[in-house]
MMTF fields as JSON, N, C-alpha, C and O atoms, coordinates in Angstrom:
{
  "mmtfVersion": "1.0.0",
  "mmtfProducer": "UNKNOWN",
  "numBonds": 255,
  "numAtoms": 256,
  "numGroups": 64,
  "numChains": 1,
  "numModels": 1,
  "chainsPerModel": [1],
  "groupsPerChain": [64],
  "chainIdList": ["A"],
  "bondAtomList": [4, 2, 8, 6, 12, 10, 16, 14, 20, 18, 24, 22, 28, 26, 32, 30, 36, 34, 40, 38, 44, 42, 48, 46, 52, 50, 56, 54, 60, 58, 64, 62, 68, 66, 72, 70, 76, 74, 80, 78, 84, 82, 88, 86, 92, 90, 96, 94, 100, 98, 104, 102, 108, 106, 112, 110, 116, 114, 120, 118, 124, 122, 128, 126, 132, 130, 136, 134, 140, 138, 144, 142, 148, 146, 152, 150, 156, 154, 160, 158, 164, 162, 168, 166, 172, 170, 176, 174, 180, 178, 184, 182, 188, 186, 192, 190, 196, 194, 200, 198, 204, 202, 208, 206, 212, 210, 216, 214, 220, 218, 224, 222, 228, 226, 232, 230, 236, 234, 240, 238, 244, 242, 248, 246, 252, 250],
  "bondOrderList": [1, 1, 1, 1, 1, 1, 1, 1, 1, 1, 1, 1, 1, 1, 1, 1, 1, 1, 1, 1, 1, 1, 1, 1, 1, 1, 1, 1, 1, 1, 1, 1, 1, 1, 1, 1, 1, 1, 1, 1, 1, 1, 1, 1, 1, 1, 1, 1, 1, 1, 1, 1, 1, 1, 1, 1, 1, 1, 1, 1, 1, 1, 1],
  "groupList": [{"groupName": "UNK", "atomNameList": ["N", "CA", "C", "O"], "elementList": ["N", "C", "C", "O"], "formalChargeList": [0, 0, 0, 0], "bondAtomList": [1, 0, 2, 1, 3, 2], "bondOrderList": [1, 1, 2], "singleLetterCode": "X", "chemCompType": "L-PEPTIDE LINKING"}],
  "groupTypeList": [0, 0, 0, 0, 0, 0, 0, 0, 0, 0, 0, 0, 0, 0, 0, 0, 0, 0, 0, 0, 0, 0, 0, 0, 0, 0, 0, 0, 0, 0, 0, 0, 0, 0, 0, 0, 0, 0, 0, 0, 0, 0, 0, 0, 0, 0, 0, 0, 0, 0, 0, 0, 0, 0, 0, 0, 0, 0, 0, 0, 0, 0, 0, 0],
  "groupIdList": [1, 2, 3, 4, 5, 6, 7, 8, 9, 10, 11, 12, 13, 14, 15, 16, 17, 18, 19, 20, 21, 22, 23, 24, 25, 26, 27, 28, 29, 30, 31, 32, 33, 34, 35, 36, 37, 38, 39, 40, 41, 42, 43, 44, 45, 46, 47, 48, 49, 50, 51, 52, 53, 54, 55, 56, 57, 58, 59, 60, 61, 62, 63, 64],
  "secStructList": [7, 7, 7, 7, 2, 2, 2, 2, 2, 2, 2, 2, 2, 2, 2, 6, 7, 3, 3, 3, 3, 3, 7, 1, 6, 6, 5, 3, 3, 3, 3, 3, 6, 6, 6, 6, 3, 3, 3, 7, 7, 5, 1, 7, 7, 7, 7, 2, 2, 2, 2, 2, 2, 2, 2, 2, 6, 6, 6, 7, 7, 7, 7, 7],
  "xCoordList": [111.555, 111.122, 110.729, 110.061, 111.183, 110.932, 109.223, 108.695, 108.738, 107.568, 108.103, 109.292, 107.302, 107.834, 106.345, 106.418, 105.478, 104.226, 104.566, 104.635, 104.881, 105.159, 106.038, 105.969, 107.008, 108.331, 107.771, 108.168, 106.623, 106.083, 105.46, 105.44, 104.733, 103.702, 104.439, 104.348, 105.243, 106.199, 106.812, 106.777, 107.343, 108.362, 106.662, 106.822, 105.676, 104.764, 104.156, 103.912, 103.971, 103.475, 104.326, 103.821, 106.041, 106.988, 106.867, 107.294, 106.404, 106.547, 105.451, 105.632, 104.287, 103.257, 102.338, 101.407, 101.931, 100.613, 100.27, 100.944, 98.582, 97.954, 97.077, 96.593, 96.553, 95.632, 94.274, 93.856, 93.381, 92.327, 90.878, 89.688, 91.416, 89.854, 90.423, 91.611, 89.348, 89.918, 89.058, 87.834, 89.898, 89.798, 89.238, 88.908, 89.14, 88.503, 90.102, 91.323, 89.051, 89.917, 90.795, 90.469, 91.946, 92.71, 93.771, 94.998, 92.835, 93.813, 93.589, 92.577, 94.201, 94.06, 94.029, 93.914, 94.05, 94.182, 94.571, 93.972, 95.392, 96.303, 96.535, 96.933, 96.252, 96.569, 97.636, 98.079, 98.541, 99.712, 99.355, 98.903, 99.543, 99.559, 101.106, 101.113, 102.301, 102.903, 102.55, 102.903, 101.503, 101.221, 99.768, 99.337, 98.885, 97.786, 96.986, 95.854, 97.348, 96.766, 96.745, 97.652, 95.557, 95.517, 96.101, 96.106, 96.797, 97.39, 97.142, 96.808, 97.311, 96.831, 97.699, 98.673, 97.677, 98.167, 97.87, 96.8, 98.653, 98.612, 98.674, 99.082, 98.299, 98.61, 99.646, 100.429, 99.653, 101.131, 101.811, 101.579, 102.864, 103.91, 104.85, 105.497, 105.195, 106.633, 107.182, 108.182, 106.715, 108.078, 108.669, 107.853, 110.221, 110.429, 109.769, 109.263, 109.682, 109.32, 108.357, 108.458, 106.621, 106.021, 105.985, 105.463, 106.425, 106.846, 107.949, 108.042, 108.326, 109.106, 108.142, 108.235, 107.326, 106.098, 105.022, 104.616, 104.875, 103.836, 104.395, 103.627, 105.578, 106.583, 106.826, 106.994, 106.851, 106.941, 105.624, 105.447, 104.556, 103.179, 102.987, 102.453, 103.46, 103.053, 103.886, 103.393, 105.053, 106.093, 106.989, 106.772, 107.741, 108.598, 109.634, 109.45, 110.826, 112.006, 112.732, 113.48, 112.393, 112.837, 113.185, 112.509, 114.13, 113.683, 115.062, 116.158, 114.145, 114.179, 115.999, 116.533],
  "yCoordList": [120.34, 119.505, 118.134, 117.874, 117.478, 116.008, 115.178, 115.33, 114.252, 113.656, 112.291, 111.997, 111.531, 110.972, 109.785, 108.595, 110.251, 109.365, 108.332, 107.331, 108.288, 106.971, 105.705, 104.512, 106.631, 105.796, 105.147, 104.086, 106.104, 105.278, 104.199, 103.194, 104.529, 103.328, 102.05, 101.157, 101.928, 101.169, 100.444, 99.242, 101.462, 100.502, 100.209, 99.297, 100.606, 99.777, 98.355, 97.39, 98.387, 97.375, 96.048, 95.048, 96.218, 95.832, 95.099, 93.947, 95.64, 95.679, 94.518, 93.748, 94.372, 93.431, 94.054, 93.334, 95.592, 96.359, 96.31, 96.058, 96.755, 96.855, 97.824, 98.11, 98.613, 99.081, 98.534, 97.473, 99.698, 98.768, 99.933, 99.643, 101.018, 102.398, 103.304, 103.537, 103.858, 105.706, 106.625, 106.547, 107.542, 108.017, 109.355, 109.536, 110.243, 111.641, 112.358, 112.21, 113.109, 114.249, 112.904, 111.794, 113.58, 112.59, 111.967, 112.007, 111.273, 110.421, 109.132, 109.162, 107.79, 106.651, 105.624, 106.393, 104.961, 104.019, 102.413, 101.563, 102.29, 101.254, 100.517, 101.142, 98.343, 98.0, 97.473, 96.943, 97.548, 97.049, 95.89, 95.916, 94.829, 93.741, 93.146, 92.132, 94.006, 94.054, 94.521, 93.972, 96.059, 96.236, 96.332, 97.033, 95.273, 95.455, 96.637, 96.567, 97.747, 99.336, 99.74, 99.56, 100.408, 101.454, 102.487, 103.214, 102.946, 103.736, 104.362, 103.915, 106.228, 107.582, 107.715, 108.364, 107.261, 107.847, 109.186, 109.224, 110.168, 111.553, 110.769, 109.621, 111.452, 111.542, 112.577, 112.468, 113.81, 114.35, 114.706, 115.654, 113.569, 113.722, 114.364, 113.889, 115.74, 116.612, 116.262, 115.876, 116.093, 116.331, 115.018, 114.097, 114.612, 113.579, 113.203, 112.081, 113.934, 113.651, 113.048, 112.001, 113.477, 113.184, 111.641, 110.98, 110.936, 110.101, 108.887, 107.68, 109.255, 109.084, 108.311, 107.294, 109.298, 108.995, 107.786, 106.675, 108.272, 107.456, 105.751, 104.798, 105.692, 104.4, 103.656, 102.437, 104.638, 104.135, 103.562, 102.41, 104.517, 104.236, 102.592, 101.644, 102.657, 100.764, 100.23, 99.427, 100.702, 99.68, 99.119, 97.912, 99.249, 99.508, 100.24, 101.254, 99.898, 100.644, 101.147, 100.497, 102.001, 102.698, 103.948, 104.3, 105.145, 106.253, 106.902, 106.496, 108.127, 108.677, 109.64, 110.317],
  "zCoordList": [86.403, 87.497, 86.954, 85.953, 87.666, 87.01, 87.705, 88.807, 86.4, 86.733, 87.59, 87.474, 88.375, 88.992, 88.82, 89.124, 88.446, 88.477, 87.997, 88.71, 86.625, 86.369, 86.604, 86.307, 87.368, 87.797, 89.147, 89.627, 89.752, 91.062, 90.908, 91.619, 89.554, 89.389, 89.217, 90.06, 88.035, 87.651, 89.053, 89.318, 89.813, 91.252, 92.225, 93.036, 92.245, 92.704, 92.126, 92.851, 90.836, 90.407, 90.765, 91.275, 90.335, 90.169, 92.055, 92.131, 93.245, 94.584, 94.828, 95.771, 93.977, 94.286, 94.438, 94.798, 94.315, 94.566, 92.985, 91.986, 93.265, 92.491, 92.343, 93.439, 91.273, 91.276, 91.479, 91.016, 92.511, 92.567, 92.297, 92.175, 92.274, 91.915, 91.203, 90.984, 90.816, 90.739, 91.61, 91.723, 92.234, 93.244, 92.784, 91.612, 93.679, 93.742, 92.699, 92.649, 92.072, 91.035, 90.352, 89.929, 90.483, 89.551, 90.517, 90.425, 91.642, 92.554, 92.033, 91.334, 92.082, 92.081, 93.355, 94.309, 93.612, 94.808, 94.701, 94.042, 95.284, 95.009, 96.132, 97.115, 96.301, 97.615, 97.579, 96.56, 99.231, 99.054, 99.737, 100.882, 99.064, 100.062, 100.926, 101.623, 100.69, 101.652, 103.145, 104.188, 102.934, 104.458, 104.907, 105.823, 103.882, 103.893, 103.76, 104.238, 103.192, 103.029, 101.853, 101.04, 101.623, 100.675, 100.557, 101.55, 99.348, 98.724, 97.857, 96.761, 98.315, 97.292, 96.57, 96.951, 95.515, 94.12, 93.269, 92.661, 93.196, 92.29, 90.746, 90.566, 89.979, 88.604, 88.333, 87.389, 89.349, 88.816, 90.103, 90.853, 90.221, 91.186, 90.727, 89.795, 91.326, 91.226, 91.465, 90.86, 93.168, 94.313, 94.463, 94.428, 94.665, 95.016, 96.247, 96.272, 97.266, 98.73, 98.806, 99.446, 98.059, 97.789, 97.467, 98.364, 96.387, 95.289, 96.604, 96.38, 97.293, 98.51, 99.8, 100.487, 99.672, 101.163, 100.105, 100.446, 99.224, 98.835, 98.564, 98.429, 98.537, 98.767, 99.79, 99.808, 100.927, 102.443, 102.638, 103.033, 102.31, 102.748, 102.222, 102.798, 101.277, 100.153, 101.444, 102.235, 101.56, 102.38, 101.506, 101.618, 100.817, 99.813, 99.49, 98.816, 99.877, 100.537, 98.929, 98.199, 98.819, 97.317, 97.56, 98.526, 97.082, 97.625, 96.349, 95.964, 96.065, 94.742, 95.118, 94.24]
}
């Protein structure tokens, strides 16, 4: 099964978001200033779908 965390982070940073906390357990939180919102970041993304939604959510048309 493939990791996908880092490849999200990477096409987020790359999008204009940023990290901005660390979140409960091992979530992070990240703002997009494409859609003005905060964004839940995993530290371990499996699923593409997952890795998928958390892309839409930034607003960032990428998809695994």
């Amino acid at each position: 099964m493939a990791e996908y965390e880092k490849k999200v982070r990477d096409i987020l940073k790359s999008g204009g978001c940023y990290f901005t906390r660390r979140g409960r357990g091992d979530h992070d939180i990240w703002y997009s200033p494409v859609t003005g919102r905060y964004v839940t970041v995993d530290s371990k993304i499996k699923s593409r779908h997952t890795a998928n939604e958390i892309l839409k959510q930034s607003g960032i048309d990428y998809h695994f």
